[in-house]
C-alpha positions as CSV (number, residue, x, y, z in Angstrom):
1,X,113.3,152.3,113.9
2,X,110.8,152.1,110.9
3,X,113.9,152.8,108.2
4,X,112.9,150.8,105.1
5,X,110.4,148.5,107.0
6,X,107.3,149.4,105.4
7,X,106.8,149.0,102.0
8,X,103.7,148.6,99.9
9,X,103.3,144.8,100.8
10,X,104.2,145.3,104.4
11,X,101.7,147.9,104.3
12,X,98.7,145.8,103.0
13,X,100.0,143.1,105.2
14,X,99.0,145.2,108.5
15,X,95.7,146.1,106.5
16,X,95.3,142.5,105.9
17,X,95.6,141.4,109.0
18,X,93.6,144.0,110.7
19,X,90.7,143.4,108.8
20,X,90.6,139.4,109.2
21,X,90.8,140.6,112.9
22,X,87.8,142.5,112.3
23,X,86.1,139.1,111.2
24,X,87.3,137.0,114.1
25,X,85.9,139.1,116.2
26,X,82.5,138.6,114.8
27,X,82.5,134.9,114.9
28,X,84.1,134.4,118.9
29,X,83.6,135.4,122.2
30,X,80.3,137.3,123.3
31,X,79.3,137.7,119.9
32,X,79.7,133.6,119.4
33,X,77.4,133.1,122.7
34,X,75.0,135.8,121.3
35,X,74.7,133.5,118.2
36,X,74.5,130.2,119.3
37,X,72.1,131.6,122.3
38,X,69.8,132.0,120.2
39,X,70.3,129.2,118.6
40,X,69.6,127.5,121.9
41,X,73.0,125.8,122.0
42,X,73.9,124.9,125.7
43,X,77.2,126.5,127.6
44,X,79.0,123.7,127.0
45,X,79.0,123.6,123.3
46,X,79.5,127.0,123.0
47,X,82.5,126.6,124.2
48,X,83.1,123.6,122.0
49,X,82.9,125.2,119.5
50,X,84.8,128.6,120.7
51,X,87.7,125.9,121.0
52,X,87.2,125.5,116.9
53,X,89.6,128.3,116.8
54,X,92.0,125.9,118.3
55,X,90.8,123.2,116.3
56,X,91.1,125.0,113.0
57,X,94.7,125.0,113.2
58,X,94.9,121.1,113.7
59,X,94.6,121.9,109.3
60,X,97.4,123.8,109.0
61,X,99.5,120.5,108.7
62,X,97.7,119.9,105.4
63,X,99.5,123.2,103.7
64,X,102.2,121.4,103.6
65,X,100.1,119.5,100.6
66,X,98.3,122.2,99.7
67,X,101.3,124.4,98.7
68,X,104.5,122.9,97.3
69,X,107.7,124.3,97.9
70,X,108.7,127.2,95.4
71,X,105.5,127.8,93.9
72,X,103.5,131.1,93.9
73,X,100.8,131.2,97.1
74,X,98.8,134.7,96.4
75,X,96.2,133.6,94.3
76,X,95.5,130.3,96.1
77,X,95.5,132.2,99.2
78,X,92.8,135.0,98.1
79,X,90.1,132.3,96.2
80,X,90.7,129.9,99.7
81,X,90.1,133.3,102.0
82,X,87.1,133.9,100.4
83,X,85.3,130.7,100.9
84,X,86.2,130.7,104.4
85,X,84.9,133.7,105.3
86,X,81.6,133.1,103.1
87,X,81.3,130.5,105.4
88,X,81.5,132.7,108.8
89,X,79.3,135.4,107.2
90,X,77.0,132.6,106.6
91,X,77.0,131.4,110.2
92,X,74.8,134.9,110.8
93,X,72.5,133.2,108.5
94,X,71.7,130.1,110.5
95,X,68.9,131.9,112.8
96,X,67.2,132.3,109.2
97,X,66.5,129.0,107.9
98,X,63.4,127.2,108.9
99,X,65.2,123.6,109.6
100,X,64.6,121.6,112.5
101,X,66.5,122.5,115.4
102,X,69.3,119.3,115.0
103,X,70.1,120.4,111.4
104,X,70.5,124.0,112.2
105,X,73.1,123.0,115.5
106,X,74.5,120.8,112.1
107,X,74.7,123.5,109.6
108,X,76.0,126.0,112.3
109,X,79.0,123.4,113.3
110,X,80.0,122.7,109.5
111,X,79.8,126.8,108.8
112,X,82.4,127.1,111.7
113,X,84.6,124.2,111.2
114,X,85.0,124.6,107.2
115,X,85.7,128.6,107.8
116,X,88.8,127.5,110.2
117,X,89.7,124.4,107.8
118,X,90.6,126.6,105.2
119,X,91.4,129.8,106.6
120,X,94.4,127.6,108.8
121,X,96.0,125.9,105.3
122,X,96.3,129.0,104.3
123,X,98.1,130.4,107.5
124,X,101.6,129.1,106.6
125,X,101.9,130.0,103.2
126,X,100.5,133.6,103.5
127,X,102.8,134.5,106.5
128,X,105.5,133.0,104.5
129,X,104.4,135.5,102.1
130,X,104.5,138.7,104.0
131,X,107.5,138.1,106.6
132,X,110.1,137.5,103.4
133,X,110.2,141.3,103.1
134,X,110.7,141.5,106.8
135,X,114.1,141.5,108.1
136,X,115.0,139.3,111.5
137,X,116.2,142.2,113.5
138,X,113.0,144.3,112.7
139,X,110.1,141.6,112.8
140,X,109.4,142.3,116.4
141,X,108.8,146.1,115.9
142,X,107.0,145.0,112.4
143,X,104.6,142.7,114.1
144,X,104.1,144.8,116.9
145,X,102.9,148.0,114.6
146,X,100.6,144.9,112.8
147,X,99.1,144.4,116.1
148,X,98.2,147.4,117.1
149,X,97.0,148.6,113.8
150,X,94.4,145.3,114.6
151,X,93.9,146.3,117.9
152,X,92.9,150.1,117.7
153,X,90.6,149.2,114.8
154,X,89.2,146.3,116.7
155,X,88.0,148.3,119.7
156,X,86.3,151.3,117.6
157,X,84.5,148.1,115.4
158,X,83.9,146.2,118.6
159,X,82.2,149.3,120.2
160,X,80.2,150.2,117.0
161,X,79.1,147.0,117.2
162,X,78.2,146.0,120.8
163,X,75.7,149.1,120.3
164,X,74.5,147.9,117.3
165,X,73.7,144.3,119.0
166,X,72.6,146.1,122.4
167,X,70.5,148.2,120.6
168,X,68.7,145.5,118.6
169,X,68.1,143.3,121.8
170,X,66.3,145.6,123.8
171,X,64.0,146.0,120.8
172,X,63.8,141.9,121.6
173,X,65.2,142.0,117.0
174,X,68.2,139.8,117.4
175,X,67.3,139.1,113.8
176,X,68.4,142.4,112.5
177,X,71.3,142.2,114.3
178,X,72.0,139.4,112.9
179,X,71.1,140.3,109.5
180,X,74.2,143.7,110.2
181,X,77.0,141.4,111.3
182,X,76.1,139.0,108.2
183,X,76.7,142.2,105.7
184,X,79.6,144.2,107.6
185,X,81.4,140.5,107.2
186,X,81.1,140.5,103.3
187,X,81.8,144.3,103.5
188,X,85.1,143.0,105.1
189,X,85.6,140.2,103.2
190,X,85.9,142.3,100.0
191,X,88.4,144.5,101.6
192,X,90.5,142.0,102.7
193,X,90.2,140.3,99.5
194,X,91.3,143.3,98.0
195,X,94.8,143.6,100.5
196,X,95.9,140.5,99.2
197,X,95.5,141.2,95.6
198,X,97.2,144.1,95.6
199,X,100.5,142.7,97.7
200,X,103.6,142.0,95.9
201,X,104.9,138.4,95.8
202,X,108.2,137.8,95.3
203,X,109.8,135.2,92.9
204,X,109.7,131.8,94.2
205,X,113.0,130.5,94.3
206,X,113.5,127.9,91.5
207,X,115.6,124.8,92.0
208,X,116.5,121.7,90.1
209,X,116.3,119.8,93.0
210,X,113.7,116.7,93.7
211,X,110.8,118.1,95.5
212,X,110.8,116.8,98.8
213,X,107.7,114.5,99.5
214,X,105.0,115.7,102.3
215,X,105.7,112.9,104.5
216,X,109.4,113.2,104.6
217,X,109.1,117.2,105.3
218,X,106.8,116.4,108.0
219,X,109.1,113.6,109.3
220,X,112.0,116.3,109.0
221,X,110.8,118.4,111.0
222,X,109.1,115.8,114.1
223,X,112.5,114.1,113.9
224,X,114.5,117.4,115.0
225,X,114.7,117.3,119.0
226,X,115.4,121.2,119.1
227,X,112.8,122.5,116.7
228,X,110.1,119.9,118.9
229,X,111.1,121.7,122.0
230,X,110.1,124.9,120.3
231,X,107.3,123.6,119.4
232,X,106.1,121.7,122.6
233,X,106.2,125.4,123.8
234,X,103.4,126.9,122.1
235,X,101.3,123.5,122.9
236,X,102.1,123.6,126.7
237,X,100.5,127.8,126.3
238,X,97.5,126.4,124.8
239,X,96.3,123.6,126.9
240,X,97.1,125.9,129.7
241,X,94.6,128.6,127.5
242,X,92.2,126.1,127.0
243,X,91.3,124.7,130.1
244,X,89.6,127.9,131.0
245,X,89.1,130.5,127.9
246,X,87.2,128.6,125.9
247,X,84.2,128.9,128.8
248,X,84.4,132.7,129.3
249,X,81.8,134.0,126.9
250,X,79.2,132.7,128.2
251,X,80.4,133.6,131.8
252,X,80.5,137.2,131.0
253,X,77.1,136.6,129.2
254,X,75.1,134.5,131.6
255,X,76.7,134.5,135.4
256,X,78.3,138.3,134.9
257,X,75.6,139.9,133.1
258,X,77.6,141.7,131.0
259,X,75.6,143.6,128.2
260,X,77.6,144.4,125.0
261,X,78.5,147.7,125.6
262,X,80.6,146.5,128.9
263,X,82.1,143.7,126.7
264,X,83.3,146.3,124.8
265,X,84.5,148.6,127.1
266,X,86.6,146.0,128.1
267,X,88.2,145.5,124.7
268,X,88.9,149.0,124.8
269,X,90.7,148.4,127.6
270,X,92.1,145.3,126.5
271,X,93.5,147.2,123.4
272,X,95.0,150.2,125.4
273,X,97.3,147.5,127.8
274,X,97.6,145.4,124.9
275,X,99.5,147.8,122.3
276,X,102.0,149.5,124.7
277,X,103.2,146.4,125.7
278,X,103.3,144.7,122.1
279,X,105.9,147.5,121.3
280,X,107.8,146.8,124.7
281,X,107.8,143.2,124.0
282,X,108.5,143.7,120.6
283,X,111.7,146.0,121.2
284,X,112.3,143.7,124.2
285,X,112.3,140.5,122.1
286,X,114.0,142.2,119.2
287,X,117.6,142.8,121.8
288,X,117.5,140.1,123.7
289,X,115.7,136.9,122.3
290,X,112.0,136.4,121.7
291,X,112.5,133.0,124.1
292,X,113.1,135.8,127.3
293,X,110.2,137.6,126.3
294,X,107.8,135.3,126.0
295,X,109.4,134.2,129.8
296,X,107.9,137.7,131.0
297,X,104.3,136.8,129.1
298,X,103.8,133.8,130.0
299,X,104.3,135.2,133.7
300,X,101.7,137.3,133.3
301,X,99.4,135.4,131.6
302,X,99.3,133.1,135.0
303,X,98.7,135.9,137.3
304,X,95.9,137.1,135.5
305,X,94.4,133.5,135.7
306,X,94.7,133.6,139.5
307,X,92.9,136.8,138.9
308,X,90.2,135.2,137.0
309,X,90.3,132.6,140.1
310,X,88.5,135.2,141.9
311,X,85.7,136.3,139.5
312,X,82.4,135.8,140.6
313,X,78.7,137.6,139.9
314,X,79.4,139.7,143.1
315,X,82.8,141.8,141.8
316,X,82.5,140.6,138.0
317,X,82.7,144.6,136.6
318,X,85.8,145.0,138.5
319,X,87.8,141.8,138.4
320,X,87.2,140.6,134.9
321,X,88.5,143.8,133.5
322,X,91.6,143.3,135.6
323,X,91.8,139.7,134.2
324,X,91.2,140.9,130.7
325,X,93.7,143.7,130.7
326,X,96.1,141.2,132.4
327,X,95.9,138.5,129.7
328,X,95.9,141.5,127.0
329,X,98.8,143.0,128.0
330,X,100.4,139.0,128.1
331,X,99.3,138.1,124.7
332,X,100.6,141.8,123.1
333,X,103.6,139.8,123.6
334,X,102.7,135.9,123.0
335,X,101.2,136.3,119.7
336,X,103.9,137.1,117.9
337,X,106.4,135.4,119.8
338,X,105.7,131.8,119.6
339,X,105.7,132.9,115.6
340,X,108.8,134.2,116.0
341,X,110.1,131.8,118.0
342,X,110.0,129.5,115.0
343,X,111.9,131.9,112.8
344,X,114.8,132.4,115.4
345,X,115.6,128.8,116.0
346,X,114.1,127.0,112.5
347,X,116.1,127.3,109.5
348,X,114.8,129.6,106.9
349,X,114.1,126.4,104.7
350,X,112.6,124.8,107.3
351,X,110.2,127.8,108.7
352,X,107.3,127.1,107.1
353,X,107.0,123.3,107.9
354,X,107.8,124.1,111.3
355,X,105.2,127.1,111.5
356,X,102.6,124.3,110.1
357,X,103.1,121.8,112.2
358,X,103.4,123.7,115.3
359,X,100.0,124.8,114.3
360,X,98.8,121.3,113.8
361,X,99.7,120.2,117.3
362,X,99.2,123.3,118.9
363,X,95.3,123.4,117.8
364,X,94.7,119.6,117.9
365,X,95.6,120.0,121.7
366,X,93.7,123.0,122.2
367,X,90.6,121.3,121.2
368,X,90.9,118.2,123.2
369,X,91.8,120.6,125.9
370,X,88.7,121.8,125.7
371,X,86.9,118.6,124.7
372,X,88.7,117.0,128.1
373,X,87.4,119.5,130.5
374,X,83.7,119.9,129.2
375,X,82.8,117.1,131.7
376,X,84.7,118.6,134.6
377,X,83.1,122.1,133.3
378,X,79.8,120.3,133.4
379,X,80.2,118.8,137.1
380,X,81.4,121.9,138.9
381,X,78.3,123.6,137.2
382,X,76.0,121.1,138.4
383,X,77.5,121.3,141.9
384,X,77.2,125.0,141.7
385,X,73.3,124.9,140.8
386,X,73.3,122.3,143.8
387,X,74.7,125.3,145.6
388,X,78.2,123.9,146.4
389,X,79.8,126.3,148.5
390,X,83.2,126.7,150.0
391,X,84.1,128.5,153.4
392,X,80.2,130.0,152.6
393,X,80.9,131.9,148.8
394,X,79.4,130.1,145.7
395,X,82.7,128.7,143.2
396,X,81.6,128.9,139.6
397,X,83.4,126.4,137.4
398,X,85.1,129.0,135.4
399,X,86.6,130.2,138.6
400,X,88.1,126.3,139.2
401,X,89.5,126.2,135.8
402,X,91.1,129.5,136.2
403,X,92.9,128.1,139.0
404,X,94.1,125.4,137.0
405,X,95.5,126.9,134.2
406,X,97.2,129.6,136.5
407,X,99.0,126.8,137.8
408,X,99.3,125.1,134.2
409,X,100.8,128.5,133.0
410,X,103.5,128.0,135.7
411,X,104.8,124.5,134.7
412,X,105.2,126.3,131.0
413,X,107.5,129.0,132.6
414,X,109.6,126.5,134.0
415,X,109.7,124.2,131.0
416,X,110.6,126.6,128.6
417,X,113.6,128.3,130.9
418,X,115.0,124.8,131.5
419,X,114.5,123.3,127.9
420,X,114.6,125.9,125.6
421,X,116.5,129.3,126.9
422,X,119.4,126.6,129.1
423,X,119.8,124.1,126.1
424,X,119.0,125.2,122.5
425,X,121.1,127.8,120.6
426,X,119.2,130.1,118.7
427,X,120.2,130.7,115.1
428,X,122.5,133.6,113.8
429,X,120.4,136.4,112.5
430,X,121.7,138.0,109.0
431,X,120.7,141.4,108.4
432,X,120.0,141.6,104.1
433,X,121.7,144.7,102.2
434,X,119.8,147.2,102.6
435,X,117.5,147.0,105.1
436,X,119.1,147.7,108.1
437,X,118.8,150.3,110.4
């Protein structure tokens, strides 16, 4: 199974990966609402800005620019990675300065938006980077080992860390907590730094042939009905992720009561569903198509909303685990697959563009997913203070948009049986000399 699959750049790629994972951990969720608690930042931006994630890859269009066509990409990558996550490590750094409330919410949302500018430019080109030395019938194995390597690490950081935070709170010093995440970032970011400077890039390909302009590469690949399709599929997952994720840390921080310790607990348990099933998947996906797999997610990924549906203050230490592990064990196989998805009907030539574009669209409508249902968020929140009942139990708004985006998650299902398994052809997968097996 793992004949010839891990070299030394494979090898850094998993460490790579696992240790940006380490920093996005940092910067979302619980530890995002911790932050901009403090900060005084109301539930409703919070989750604004968790939906930056979404919006950060609205940039990734822009690598297209950024980084021509048979060029080297390391060394732009590593200087670009490190001014992003300066940025997030200085985000911990915000509850410092003595600034008028308005500038600090300003300084906070510039912090979080520049990190996600430049970190999704760089997406493209760096996975472009890494999955060359990957061959097609082993990169659903490869990326499943990646994500577990991610996953195990991120539940032993995670629970060092929720101590850490927990601890720090009871003694009513945030600020040192504060001051911990802010240094164990720039530990990180010089490790990951390192990762990508010692990683092999191979030789771009050289060609006498015209560089193709941005505009017509990003016209090539819009004008293409079947690569759209793939596309529109990783755009339908994330409004239907949108409409409800986004508000969920500051459920399980305000309504649930959840103190860092639990949040971790759950991770743990998120991580133990999660990397099983992201080798099933990936073996699953790697036979028979990544298209069927990501049927089977997506599947689950709307139960566990109807799940969610059903969270409220009174059975919030059971049933949000339930949701969590649900949704874990969903996106051990989502993850990689819309990625993959690209690489198994795109061109090889094509890839990136389409990888960068997908991106674009896919975060773009995450964000105004988000954006669109603040005001709904907003209502069902007032009604609930109100106390708005229904057959006698108190419906939180998160519970509402759960509901929605179970049923959201559905219409995905259906769209991508009927428009991409029924009607697109995927492309023939070579096997390169010598890495078979």
């Amino acid at each position: 199974m793992f004949k010839n699959l891990f070299n030394k750049t494979n090898v850094l790629y998993i460490a790579e990966a696992g240790l940006e994972y380490l920093i996005s951990i940092l910067i979302t969720g619980a530890y995002l609402a911790k932050l901009t608690t403090n900060l005084g930042f109301s539930d409703s931006l919070t989750a604004i800005l968790s939906s930056f994630v979404a919006l950060g890859y609205g940039f990734q269009l822009l690598s297209i620019a950024f980084f021509k066509s048979g060029r080297r990409v390391k060394w732009k990558v590593t200087v670009m990675h490190i001014i992003n996550q300066l940025c997030f490590m200085a985000l911990y750094l915000v509850p410092f300065f003595n600034f008028r409330r308005t500038l600090k919410t300003g300084l906070f949302i510039i912090f979080l938006l520049c990190g996600y500018f430049i970190s999704n430019i760089i997406f493209a080109p760096k996975t472009g980077l890494y999955m060359r030395q990957v061959a097609d019938n082993k990169r659903g194995i490869f990326t499943s080992v990646k994500e577990a390597v991610s996953l195990v690490s991120g539940f032993l950081f995670q629970f060092v860390m929720g101590l850490v935070i927990d601890h720090y709170e009871e003694a009513e010093n945030m600020r040192m907590a504060f001051i911990i995440c802010a240094i164990t970032i720039f530990v990180l970011m010089v490790s990951h730094t390192l990762s990508i400077a010692f990683a092999k890039e191979e030789e771009p390909i050289v060609t006498t042939a015209k560089p193709t302009p941005t505009l017509t590469r990003f016209k090539n690949i819009l004008t293409n009905r079947d690569i759209v399709k793939v596309i529109m599929t990783s755009v339908f997952w994330t409004i239907s992720n949108h409409i409800v994720v986004s508000f969920f840390g500051t459920y399980q921080v305000k309504e649930l009561g959840f103190p860092m310790i639990f949040i971790t607990v759950i991770s743990i348990l998120n991580a133990a569903s999660r990397i099983p099933c992201s080798f099933v998947f990936g073996k699953y996906a790697d036979r028979y198509s990544f298209a069927k797999m990501l049927k089977i997610c997506y599947g689950i990924a709307a139960f566990s909303f109807l799940v969610a549906a059903f969270c409220n203050p009174s059975n919030g230490f059971i049933v949000f685990p339930i949701y969590s592990v649900l949704q874990a064990a969903a996106m051990g196989g989502i993850n990689s697959g819309e990625i993959n998805l690209i690489y198994d009907y795109v061109d090889p030539d094509k890839r990136s563009d389409a990888l960068a574009v997908k991106q674009t669209i896919y975060g773009i409508c995450g964000f105004l997913t988000t954006l669109l249902m603040t005001p709904i968020f907003k209502k069902l929140q007032h009604h609930q203070v109100l106390g708005g009942k229904i057959f006698g139990l108190t419906i939180y708004a998160q519970q509402f948009l759960s509901l929605i985006a179970c049923l959201a998650t559905v219409l995905l299902i259906i769209y991508l049986d009927r428009q991409v398994l029924k009607k697109i052809k995927p492309r023939k997968i070579e096997i390169p000399d010598g890495i078979e097996g």
